[in-house]
N, C-alpha and C positions, 0 to 999 in steps of 0.2 A: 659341597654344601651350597656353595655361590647357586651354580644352575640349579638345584633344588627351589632355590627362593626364588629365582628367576620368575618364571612363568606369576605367582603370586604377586611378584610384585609390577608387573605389568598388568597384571589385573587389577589391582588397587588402580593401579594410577591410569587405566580407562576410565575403572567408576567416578573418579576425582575427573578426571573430566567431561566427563559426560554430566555430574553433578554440575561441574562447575556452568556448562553449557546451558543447562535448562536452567537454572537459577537465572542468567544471565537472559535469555528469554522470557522471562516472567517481570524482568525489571523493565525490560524495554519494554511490554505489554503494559507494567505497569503505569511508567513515565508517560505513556502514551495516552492509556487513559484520565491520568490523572490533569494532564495537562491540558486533553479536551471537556472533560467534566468538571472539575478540581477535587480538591481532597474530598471533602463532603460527600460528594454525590458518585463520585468516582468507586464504583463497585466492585468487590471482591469478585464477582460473577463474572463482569464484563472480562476486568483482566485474565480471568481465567476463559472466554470464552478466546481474547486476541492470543492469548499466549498457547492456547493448545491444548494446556492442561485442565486438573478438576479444582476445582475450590477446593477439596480435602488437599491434593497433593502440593499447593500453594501454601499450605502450612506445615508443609515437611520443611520446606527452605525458610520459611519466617513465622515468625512467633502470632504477627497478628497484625491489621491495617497500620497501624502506629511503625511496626517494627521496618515495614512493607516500604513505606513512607522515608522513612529514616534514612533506609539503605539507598533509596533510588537517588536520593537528595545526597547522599557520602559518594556515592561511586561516581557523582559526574564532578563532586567538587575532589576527589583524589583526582582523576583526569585531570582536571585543569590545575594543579596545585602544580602536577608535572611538568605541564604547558608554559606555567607562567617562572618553573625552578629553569627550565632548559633556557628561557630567556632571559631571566636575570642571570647566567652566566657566560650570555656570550659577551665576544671580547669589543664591547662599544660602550661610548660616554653612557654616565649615567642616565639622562634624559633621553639618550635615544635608546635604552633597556625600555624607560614606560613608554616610548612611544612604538615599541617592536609589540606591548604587551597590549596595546590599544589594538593592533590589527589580528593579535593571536586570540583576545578573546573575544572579537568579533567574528570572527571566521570560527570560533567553538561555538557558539551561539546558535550562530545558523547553520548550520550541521546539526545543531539541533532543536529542532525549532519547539517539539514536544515539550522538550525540558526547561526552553525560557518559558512556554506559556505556563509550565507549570508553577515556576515563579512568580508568573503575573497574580497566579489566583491565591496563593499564599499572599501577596501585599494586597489582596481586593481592589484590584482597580487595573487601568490600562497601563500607566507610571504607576514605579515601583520607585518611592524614595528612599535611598539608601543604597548601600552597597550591593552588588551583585552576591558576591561572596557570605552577607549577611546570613543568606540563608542557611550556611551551613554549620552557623552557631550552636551548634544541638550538642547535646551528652553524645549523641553519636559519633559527631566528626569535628574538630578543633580548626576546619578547614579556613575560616573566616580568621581567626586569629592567628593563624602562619602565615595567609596573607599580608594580610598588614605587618608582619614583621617583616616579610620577604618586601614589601613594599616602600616600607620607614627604611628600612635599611639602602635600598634604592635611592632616597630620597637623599640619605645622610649623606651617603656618598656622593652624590651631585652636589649638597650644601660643602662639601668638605671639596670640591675640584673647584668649588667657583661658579657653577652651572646653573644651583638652582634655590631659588630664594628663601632668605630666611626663615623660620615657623619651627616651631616643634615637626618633626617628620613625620609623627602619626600622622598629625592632624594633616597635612596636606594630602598624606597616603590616602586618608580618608578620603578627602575631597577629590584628590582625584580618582576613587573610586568611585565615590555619588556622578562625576559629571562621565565616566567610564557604563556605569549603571543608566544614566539615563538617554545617554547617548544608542544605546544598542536597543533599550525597550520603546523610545518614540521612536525612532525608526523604523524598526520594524512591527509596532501596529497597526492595524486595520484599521483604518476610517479614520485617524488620528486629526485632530482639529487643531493641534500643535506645529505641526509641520515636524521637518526633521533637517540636519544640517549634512551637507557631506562630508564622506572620510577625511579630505583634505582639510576642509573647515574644520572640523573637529578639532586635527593635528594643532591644526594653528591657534585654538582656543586655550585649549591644555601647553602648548607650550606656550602663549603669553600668560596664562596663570600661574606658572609653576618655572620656569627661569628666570635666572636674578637680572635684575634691569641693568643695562648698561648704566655708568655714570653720566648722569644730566634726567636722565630719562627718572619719572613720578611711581 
């Protein structure tokens, strides 16, 4: 009976990938367009012309621009949710877990550059204030708010070793998410009239903001 089903169900599970395949091509089409147009103007046409496919068979895999939208903004913030879980558990002080999580999501970033600008055009402007992760605040994906848990939690553990300075742990997770956020979108703007600071500088910014001061030290 086994080999009976065999063959079927190796056929299922081509179609299940080949599904999964073009779906996955449609988002990168989409992310692509959306991040050179933005959401607005960013057309169901166009994505359909990068991605290969028809406009009807675009609504085989999604409901509709909204749904479209949703998904492309959940699957890069699941990627990175993993990015940032593998790093809050490797075996280093708490402060050097955000400082490992500064370089990982800069290099997720740019890897994709489609998907930060697509971000840029959801905040309307070149800065984006707020958290990176913000955007993922949708009924769609809870991605923003595991963050900051996996973050606070980061944080407590440094206040509990002696590392990292007092505050409520959100709030600093916050913060240093906002200076994480603006760190990766001034820099890599075009024409940016802000300037931008290096990696190293960075480092050193976030951990004078966020390590407990020695005794003597304001």
């Amino acid at each position: 009976m086994n080999e009976t089903l065999a063959p079927t169900d190796r056929r299922a599970e081509r179609r299940a990938a080949r599904r999964a395949e073009n779906r996955g091509e449609i988002l990168d089409a989409a992310e692509k367009v959306f991040g050179e147009d933005g959401i607005r103007d960013g057309s169901l046409r166009r994505i359909a012309t990068e991605s290969g496919f028809s406009t009807a068979a675009i609504y085989l895999f999604f409901d509709n621009k909204q749904d479209l939208v949703a998904e492309t903004l959940t699957r890069r913030a699941d990627e990175l949710m993993v990015a940032l879980s593998s790093d809050a558990a490797l075996d280093l002080a708490p402060i050097d877990k955000l400082h490992e999580i500064i370089d990982t999501t800069v290099a997720f970033f740019a890897e994709r550059p489609h998907f930060r600008d697509l971000l840029r055009h959801i905040r309307g402007g070149e800065t984006i204030t707020g958290p990176v992760l913000a955007e993922f605040d949708t009924d769609a994906s809870p991605g923003f708010d595991d963050a900051m848990v996996l973050l606070a939690s980061i944080v407590a553990d440094g206040q509990e070793a002696g590392e990292i300075r007092a505050g409520d742990p959100r709030a600093l997770a916050h913060l240093y998410s906002v200076l994480l956020n603006e760190f990766i979108l001034l820099g890599m703007a075009k024409g940016s009239r802000t300037g931008s600071l290096t990696s190293s500088q960075f480092h050193g910014l976030v951990d004078g903001a966020l390590r407990l001061p020695s005794k003597g030290e304001i």
